[in-house]
C-alpha positions in Angstrom: 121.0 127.2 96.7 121.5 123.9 97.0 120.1 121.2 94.5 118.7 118.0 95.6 117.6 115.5 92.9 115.6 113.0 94.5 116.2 109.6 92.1 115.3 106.2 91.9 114.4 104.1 88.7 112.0 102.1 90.8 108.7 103.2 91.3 106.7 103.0 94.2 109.7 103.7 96.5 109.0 107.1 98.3 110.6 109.8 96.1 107.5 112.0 95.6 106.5 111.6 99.0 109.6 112.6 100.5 110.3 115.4 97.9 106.5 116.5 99.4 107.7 116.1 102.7 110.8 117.2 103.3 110.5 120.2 101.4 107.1 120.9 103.3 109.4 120.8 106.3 112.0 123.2 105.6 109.7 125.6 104.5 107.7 125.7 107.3 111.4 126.3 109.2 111.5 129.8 107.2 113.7 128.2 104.3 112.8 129.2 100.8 112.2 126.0 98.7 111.4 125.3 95.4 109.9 121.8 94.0 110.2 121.0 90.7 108.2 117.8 89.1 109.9 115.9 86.0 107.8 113.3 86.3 105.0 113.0 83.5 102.5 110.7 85.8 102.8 114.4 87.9 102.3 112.9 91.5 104.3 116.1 92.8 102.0 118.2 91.6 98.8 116.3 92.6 100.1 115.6 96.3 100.5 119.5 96.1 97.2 119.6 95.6 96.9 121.1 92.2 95.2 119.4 89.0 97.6 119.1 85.9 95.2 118.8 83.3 94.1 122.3 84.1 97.8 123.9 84.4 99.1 125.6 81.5 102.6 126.2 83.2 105.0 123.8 83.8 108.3 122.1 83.4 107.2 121.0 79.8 107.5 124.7 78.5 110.6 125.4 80.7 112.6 122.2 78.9 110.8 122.5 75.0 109.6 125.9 74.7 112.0 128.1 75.8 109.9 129.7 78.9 111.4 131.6 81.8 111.3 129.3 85.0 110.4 132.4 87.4 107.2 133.1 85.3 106.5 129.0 85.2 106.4 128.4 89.0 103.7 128.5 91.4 103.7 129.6 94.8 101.7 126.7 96.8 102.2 127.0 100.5 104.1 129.6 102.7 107.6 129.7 101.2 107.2 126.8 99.1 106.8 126.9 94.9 106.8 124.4 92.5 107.1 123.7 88.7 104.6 121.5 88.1 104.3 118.9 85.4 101.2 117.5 82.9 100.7 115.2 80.2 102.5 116.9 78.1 106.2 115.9 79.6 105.7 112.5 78.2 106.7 114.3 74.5 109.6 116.2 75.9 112.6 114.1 74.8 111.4 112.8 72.0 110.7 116.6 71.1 114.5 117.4 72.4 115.7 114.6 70.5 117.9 116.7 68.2 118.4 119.7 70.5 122.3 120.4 70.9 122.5 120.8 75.0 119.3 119.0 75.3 120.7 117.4 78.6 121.6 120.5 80.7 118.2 122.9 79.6 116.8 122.5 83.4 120.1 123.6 84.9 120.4 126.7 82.4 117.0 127.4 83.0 116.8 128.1 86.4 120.3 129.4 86.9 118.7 133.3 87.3 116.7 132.1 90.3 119.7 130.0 92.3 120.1 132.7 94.3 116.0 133.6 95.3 116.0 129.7 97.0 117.8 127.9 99.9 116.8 124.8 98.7 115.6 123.1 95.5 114.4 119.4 95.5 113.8 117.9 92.1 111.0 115.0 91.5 112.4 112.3 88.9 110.9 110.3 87.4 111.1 105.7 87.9 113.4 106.1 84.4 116.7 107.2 83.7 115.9 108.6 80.5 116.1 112.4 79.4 114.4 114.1 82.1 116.2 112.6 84.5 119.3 113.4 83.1 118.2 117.2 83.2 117.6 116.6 86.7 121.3 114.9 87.1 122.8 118.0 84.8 120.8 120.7 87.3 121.4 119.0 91.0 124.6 119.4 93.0 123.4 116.3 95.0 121.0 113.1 94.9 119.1 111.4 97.6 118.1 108.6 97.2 114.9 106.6 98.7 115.0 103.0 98.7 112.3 99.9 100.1 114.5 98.0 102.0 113.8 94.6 99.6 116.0 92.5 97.8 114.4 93.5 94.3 114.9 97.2 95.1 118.8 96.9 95.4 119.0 94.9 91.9 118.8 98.5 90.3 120.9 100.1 92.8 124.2 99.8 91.0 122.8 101.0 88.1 121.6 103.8 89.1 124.9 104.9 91.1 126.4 104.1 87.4 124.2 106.5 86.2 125.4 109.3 88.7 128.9 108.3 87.8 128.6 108.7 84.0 126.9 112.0 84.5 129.8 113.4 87.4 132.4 113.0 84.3 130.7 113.8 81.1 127.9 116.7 82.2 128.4 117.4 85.8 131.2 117.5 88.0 130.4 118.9 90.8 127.3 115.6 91.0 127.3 113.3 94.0 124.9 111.2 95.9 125.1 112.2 98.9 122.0 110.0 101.0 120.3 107.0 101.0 116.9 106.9 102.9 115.4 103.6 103.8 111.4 104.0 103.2 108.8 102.0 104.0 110.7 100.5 107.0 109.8 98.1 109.2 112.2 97.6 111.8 110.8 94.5 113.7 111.9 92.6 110.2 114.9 90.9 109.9 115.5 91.4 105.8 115.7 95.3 106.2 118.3 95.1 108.5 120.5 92.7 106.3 119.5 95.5 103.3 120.9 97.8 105.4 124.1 96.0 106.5 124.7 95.0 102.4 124.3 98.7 101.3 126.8 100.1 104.2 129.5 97.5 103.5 129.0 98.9 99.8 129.6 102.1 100.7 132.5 102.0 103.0 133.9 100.2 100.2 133.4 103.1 98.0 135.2 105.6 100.8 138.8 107.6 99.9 137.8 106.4 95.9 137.1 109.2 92.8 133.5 108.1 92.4 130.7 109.9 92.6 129.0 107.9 95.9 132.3 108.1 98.1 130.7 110.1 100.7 127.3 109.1 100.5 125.8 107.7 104.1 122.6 106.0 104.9 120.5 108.5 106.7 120.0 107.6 110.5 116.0 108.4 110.0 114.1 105.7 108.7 110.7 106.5 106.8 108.4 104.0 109.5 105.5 101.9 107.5 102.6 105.0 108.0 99.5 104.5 106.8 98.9 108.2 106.7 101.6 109.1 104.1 99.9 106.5 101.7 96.3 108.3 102.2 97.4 111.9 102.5 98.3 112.6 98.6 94.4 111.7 98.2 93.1 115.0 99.9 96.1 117.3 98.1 98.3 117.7 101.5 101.3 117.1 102.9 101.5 114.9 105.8 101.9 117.7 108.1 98.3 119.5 106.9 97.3 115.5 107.3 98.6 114.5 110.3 101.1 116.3 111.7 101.6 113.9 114.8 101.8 110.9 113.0 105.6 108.5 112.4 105.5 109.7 109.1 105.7 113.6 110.0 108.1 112.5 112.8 110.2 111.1 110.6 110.3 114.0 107.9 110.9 116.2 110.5 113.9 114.9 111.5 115.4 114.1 107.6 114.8 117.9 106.9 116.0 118.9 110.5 119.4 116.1 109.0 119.9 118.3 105.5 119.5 121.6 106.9 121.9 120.8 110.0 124.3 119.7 107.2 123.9 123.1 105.3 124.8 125.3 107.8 128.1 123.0 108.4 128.7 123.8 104.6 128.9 127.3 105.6 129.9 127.3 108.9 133.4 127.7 107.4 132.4 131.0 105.6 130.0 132.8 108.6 132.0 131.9 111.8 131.9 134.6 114.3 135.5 135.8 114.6 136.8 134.5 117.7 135.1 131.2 117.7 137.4 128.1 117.7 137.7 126.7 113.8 138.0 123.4 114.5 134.8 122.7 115.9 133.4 119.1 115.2 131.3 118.9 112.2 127.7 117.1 112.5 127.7 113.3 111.6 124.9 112.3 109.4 125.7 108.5 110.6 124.0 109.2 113.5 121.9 111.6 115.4 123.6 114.3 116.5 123.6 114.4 120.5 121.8 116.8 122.6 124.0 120.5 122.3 125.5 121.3 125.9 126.6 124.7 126.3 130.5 124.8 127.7 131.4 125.7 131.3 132.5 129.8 130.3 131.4 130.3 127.2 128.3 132.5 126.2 125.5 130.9 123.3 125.9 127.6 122.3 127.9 127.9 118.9 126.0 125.4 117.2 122.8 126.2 115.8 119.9 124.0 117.1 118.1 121.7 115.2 115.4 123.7 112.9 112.2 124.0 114.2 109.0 123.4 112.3 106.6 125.5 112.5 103.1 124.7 112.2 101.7 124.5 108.9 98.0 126.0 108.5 95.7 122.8 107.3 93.9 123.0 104.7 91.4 120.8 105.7 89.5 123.4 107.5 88.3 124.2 104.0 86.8 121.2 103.3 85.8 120.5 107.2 87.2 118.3 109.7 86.3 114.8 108.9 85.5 115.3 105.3 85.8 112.0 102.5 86.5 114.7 99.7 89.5 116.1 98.9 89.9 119.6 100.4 89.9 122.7 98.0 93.0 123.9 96.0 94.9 126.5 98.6 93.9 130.5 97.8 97.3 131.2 96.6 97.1 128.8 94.0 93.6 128.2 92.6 92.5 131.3 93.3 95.1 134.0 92.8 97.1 131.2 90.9 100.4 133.8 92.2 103.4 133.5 90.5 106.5 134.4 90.5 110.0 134.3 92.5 110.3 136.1 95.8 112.8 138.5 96.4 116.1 138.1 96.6 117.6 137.8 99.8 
């Protein structure tokens, strides 16, 4: 399974949305995903289209009371679950406070279910506080979104010294790995030099020890989309919302980016025998070019880009057109299913 924490101290910047989003994506694709949401406001949860006064289970009881994550989680779309967050998660550290470990309870406590998930994208919180250090402890990698604006690179370099501290003291195996431009507006001139400043940082950073060494700027840019802004209202992702908008385009094609990049993790260790080993690995700098099959060969030996499937909209509950937010899905509200699927 692989761990995304998706971080930024900044509010307002796009983490929930893309965490909604991209995960939305790759489940539709037929990957197994779980969401989990450390953040007390609990805007993952709502844009999933549950209410968190009325949820009992949650990350709260995973990190203070002990409870097993595979009975907290809730399955809310077709291979998608999520540990939703309350009120409640705004007491966690100070209840933690004196816990021995306190920092690593979120990576202990879903250890028993790595291998039930493909993927597992973590919603932080704008704070680097406790909770987002659980998140830190728990993820292999972070992502994160950033407005292309002079005031949302002034926290930048903290952040990235957060990720550093935590690589050497709690996790090791910690890096950022992206950097996703929301809210972009390419016809502006100050995104571009945003853009420019953070990829002369980073080249700086390449052949060093720290954790950001390898991270790239993604080469899909969240487009300024009205749609994204209004589709949290009604409980849906943008794809139940408006699946042909720039804003699913552009998701789309971030999870088609991290899921390309998984299987090139293990191409290495399910190559068909007889395949040459040295085959070029996808470059996340750029999109990768259409595939072409060689002159004498069979199948293309790299796997296509994932395709999404569509996603059944939920606004057919409420009606096409409606002002009111559509009804909680069946498998949530209704059954309010639990559980972990099967291991694989």
């Amino acid at each position: 399974m692989r761990a995304i924490a998706v971080l930024n101290q900044k509010g307002g910047v796009g983490k929930t949305t893309t965490v909604v989003n991209t995960a939305a994506a790759l489940a539709a694709a037929g990957s197994r995903v779980v969401v989990i949401d450390l953040d007390p406001q609990a805007h993952l949860t709502i844009h999933l289209g549950l209410e968190p006064q009325i949820i009992e289970a949650g990350s709260y009881k995973v990190l203070t009371q002990s409870a097993k994550f595979e009975e907290e989680i809730l399955l809310v779309r077709p291979n998608l679950w999520l540990l939703p967050a309350n009120i409640n998660l705004v007491g966690a550290e100070s209840e933690l406070v004196s816990v021995v470990g306190r920092e690593t309870i979120l990576r202990e406590a879903f250890r028993s279910a790595e291998d039930k998930f493909d993927y597992c994208l973590i919603d932080c919180g704008p704070s680097l506080g406790l909770l987002t250090l659980n998140a830190l402890a728990a993820a292999q990698e972070v992502l994160i979104p950033l407005q292309p604006h002079f005031l949302a690179l002034r926290g930048f370099g903290k952040l990235l010294q957060t990720v550093e501290l935590v690589n050497k003291r709690i996790n090791p195996n910690l890096k950022v790995k992206w950097i996703l431009l929301c809210i972009y507006d390419g016809r502006a001139s100050l995104p571009k030099e945003v853009k420019a400043d953070i990829e002369q940082f980073l080249n700086q950073a390449r052949g060093t020890n720290c954790a950001w060494a390898g991270a790239r700027i993604l080469p899909v840019h969240i487009r300024r989309n009205i749609k994204l802004a209004e589709a949290p209202s009604y409980g849906k992702t943008i794809f139940e919302y408006e699946q042909d908008c720039h804003g699913a385009e552009d998701y789309r094609k971030v999870a088609e980016l991290i899921h390309s990049d998984s299987q090139a993790i293990l191409q290495p260790t399910t190559q068909p025998a007889g395949t040459n080993e040295n085959q070029e690995q996808p470059d996340l700098q750029k999109p990768s070019p259409p595939q072409t099959q060689p002159a004498g060969t069979g199948e293309s030996q790299d796997k296509p880009p994932i395709e999404i499937r569509a996603i059944s909209p939920r606004q057919q509950q409420a009606g096409a057109g409606s002002e009111t937010p559509a009804e909680l899905p069946q498998t949530t509200a209704e059954q309010n299913q639990r559980g972990v699927p099967e291991s694989q």
